[in-house]
C-alpha positions in Angstrom: -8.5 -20.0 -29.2 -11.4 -17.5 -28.1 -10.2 -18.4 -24.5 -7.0 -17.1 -24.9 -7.6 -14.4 -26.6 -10.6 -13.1 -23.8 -7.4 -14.0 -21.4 -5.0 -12.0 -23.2 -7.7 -8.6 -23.9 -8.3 -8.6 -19.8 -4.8 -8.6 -19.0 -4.6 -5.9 -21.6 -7.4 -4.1 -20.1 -6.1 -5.1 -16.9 -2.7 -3.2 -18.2 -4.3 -0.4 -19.3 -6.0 0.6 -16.2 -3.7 0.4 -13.9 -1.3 2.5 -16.1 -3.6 5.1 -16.4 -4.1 5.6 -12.9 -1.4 5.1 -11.5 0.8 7.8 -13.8 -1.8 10.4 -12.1 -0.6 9.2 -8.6 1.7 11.2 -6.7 4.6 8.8 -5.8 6.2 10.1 -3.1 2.5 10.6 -1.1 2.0 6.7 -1.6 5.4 6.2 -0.1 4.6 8.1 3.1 1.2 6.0 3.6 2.8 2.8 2.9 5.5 3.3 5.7 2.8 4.6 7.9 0.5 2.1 6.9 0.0 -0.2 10.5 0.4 -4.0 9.4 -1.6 -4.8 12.5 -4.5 -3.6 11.6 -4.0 -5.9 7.6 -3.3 -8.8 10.0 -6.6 -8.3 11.9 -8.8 -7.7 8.8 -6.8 -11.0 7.2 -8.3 -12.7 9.8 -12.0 -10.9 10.0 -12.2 -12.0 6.4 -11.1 -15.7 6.7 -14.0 -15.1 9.1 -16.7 -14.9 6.7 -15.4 -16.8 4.1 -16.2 -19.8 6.8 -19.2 -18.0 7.6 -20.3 -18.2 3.8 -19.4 -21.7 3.3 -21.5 -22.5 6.1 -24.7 -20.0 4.8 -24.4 -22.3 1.7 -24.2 -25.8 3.8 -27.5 -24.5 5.8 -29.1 -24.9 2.0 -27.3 -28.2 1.1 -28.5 -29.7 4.2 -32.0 -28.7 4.3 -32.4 -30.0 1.0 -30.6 -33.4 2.6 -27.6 -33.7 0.7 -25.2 -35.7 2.2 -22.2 -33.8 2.5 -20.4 -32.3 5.8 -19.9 -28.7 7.0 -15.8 -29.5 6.3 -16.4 -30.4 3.0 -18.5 -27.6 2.0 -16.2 -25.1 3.4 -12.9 -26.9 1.3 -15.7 -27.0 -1.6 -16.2 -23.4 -1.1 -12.7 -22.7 -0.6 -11.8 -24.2 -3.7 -14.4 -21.9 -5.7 -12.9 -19.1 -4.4 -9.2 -19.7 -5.2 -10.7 -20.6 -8.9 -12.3 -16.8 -9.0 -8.7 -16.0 -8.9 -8.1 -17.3 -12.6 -12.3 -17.4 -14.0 -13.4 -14.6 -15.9 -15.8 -13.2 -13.3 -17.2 -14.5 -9.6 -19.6 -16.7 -11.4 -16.7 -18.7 -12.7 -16.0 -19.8 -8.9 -19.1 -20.6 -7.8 -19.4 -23.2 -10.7 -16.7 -24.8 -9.9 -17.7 -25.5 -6.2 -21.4 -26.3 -7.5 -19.7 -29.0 -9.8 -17.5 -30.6 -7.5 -20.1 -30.7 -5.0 -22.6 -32.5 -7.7 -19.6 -35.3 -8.0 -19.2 -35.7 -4.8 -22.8 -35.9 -3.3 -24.2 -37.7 -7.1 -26.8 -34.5 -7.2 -25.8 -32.4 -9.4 -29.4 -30.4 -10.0 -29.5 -29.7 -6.2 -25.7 -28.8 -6.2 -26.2 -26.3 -8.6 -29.7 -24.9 -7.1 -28.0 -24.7 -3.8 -25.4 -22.7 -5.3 -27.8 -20.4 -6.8 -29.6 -19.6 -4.2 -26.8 -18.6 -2.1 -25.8 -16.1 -4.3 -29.2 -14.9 -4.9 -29.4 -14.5 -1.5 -25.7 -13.3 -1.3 -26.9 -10.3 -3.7 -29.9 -9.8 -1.7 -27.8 -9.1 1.0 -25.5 -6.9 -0.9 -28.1 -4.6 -2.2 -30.2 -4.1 1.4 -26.5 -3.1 3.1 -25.9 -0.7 0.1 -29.7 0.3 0.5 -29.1 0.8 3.9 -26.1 2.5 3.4 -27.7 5.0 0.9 -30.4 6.0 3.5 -28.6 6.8 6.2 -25.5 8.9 4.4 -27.0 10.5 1.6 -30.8 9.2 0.4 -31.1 12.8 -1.9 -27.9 10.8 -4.1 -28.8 9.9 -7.2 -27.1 6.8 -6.0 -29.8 5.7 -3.5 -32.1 5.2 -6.6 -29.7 2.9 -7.9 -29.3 0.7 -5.0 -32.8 1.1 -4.2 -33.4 -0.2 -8.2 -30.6 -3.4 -7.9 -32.8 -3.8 -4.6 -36.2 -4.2 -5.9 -34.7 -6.1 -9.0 -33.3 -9.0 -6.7 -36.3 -9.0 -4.7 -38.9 -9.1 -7.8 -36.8 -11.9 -9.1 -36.6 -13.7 -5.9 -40.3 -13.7 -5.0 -41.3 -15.2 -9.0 -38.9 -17.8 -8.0 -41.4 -19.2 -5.5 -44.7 -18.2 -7.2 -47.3 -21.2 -8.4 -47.8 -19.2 -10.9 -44.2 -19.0 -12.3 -44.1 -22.9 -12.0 -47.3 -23.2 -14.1 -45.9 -20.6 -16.8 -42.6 -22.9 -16.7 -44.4 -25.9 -16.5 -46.2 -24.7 -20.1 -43.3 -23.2 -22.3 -39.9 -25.0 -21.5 -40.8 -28.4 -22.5 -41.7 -26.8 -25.8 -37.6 -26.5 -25.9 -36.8 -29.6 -27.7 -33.0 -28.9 -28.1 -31.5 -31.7 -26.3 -34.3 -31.9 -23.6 -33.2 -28.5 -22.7 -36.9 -27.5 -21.5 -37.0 -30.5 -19.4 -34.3 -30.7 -17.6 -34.0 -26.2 -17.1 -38.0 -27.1 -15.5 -36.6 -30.6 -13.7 -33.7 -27.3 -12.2 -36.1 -25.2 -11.0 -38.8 -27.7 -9.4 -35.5 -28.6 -7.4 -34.8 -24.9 -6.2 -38.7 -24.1 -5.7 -38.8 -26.9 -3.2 -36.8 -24.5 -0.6 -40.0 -22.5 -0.5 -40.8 -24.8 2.2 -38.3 -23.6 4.3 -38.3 -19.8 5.0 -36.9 -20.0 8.7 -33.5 -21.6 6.4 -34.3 -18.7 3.7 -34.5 -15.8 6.3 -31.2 -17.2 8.4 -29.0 -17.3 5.2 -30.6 -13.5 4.4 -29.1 -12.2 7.5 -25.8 -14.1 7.3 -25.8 -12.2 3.9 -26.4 -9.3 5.7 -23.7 -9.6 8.2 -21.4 -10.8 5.6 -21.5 -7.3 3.8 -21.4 -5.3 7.1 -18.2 -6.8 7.7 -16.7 -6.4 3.9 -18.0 -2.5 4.6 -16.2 -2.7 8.3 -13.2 -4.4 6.9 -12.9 -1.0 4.2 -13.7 1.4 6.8 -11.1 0.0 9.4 -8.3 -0.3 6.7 -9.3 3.2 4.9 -8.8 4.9 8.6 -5.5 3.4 8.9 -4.3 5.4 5.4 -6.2 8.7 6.5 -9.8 8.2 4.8 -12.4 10.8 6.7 -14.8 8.8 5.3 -18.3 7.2 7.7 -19.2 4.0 7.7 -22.7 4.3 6.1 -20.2 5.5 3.2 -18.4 2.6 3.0 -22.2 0.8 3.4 -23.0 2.5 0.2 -19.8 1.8 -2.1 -18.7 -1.2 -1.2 -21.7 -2.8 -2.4 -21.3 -0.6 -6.1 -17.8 -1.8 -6.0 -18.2 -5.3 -6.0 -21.1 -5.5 -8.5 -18.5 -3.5 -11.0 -15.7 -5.9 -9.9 -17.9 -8.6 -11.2 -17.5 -7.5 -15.0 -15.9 -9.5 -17.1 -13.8 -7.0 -18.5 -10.4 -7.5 -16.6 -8.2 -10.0 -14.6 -9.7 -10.3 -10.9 -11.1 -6.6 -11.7 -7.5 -5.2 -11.2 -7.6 -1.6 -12.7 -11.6 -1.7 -12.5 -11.7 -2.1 -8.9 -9.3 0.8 -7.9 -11.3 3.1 -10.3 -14.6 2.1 -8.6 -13.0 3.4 -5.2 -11.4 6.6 -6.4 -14.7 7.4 -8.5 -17.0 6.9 -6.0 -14.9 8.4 -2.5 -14.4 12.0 -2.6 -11.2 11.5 -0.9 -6.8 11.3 -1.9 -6.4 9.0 -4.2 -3.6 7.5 -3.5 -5.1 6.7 -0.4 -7.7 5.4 -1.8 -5.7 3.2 -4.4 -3.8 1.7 -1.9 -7.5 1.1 0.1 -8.5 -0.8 -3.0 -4.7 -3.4 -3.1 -4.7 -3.6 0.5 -8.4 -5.2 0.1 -7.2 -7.2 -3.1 -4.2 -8.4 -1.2 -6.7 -9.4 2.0 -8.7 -11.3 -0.7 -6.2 -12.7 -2.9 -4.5 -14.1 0.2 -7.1 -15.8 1.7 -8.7 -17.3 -2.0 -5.4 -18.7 -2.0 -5.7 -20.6 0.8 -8.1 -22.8 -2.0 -4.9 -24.5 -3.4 -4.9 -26.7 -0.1 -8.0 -28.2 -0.3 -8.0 -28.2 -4.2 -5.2 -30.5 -4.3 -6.4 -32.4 -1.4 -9.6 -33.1 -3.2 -7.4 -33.7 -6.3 -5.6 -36.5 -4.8 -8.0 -38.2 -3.7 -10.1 -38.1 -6.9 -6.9 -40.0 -8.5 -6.9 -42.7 -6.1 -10.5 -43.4 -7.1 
């Protein structure tokens, strides 16, 4: 019952959202950039982005392997496919990336270093995120009151990051969470993170999937920056290195149904540019999204099948 009604107050909010920014749009504008919107250009960034989602699932199978479970670069990309057309219908991004850490746990039989592997990539994912939008901040406006919050999410992620791997953090661990009795909670939350602090062993794989991460969110920035010149957008690239970043962190909220309403706010808030420009910025990068997430249903019921003939 509490599921559906969460379901039913984000479509509402959803709803909501999009009506009250689209009744302050000027129809007819929207019209002229939608039939001088080049469909070239949507089929290349289609493609750019399919890119990287491959690129991702193989940033996450550089973890998976180090750590030696036995699964194959194809499978972690169908895996990771399959989380991502599950985002599509999960409260938040989260919900997406448990799903792939659980069906890789199944498949593999190590479900603690399924679901380490899987955090790590998206600490390292948000790592990523927050030096491009640091990066971004520096070089187009670092007097913004916006550079101090990037440069805050920044220092956050990387405080966090470094107590994961301190012997000190595993000795504080090692004191407190077996006092959690509740249904060996302590030991198996310390059992977790003894299996994720064995990857300070290997920074070279640590460092490599940093900079995937890094090249991951220059291309989300380039993919915005290409399509938002093709509808008219004066805006610079280290602009687009800024916002993107803020934009996907608020698209993460729980709050509507695949951020529609949120999302388009984010981008007309933050660009000081038309907004009907910049609304259909922020659909032809859900569409781009939404139509490669969807490519998930293949590999979904692939995987399906074969878990009913077993």
């Amino acid at each position: 019952m509490r599921r559906w009604l969460s379901l039913i107050a984000r479509i509402i909010v959803a709803g909501l959202a999009f009506w009250f920014i689209y009744r302050r749009l000027d129809v007819s504008q929207l019209r002229v950039l939608i039939h001088t919107f080049n469909l070239r250009m949507l089929g290349l960034t289609f493609v750019v982005y399919a890119f990287l989602i491959f690129l991702s699932a193989y940033r996450w199978y550089l973890l998976m392997h180090r750590k030696g479970l036995n699964i194959h670069l194809r499978r972690a990309v169908e895996f990771y496919f399959i989380g991502l057309f599950f985002n599509n219908f999960l409260p938040t991004s989260i919900g997406g990336d448990a799903v792939r850490a659980i069906y890789t746990g199944e498949y593999t039989g190590h479900r603690t270093e399924a679901w380490g592997s899987v955090l790590l990539e998206r600490t390292l994912a948000f790592l990523g995120l927050g030096t491009v939008g640091f990066i971004g901040a520096t070089l187009y406006k670092p007097e913004a009151c916006l550079f101090h919050v990037i440069a805050g999410f920044l220092i956050l992620i990387l405080i966090i990051f470094v107590l994961m791997f301190l012997p000190s953090t595993r000795k504080i661990l090692g004191r407190t969470l077996p006092k959690l009795k509740f249904r060996g909670l302590g030991d198996k939350l310390l059992f977790f993170y003894d299996r994720l602090h064995e990857y300070k062993g290997y920074p070279g794989t640590l460092i490599t999937v940093y900079f995937i991460s890094i090249f991951v969110q220059l291309c989300i920035a380039w993919i915005n920056f290409v399509l938002g010149n093709n509808l008219g957008i004066p805006a610079p690239f280290t602009q687009y290195m800024l916002n993107i970043p803020l934009i996907q962190i608020v698209s993460m909220l729980p709050v509507s149904i695949n951020a529609l309403g949120i999302r388009e706010g984010s981008y007309i808030g933050l660009f000081p540019y038309d907004k009907e420009a910049l609304w259909l910025l922020s659909y032809s990068v859900f569409f781009i999204g939404l139509s490669v997430s969807l490519l998930g249903i293949i590999p979904f019921m692939r995987v399906r099948q074969l878990h009913r003939k077993t």
